[in-house]
N, C-alpha and C positions, 0 to 999 in steps of 0.2 A: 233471637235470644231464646233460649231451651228453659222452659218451667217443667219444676217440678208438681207432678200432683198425686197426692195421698187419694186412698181410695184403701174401703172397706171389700174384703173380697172372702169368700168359704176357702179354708185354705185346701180343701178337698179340689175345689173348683179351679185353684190358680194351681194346684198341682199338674192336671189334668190337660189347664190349655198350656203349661209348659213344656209337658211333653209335647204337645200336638205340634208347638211351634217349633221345636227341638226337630222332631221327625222332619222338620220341612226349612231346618237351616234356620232358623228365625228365633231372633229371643221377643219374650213376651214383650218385651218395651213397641219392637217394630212393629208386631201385630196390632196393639193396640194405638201407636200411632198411625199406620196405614188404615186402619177402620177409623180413626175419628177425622184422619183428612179426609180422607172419601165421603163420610157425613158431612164434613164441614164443606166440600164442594157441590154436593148434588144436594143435600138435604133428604137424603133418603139412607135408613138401614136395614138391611137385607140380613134376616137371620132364617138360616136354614137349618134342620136336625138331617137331612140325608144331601148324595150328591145331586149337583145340579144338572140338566141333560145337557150334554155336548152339542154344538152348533149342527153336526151332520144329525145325530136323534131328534133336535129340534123342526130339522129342515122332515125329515119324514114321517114326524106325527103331523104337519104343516102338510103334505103331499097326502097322506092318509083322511084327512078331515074334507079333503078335495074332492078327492074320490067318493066318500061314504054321502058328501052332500050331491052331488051327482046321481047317486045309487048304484053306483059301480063297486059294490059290495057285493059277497057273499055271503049266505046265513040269515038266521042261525041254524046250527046242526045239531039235532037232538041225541046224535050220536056219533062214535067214534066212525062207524060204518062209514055214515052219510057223507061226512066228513070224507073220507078217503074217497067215496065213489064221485064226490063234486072235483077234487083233485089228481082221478085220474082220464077226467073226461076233457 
């Protein structure tokens, strides 16, 4: 059974996520049903203001944290120079 629920909103604010949801195929109703099942499954809400990193940029800041605790790092370089003379040796 589908309820209804009222909700106070900036109408600046619901302008704004209806484009967002417009841009991506979606009316606001779907958005904000797929965010309240998702909380209503995990118990958790995820709000971000920028994008999230992609599985491959996740996998190589993961491989870089590897490295640097190893000390298989470079630097730092106090200049542009040094910089180039480490990278062409």
């Amino acid at each position: 059974m589908k309820m209804q629920v009222n909700i106070k909103i900036d109408n600046a604010v619901k302008k704004q996520a209806q484009k967002r949801a417009s841009d991506l195929g979606l009316s606001l109703s779907s958005v904000i049903n797929a965010t309240l099942k998702q909380f209503a499954r995990t118990g958790e809400l995820v709000l971000s203001s920028g994008p999230m990193p992609t599985p491959y940029l996740e996998k190589l800041v993961i491989e870089a944290r590897k490295e640097y605790e190893k000390g298989k790092t470079s630097g730092p370089f106090d200049n542009v120079r040094e910089l180039m003379d480490h990278l062409s040796k």
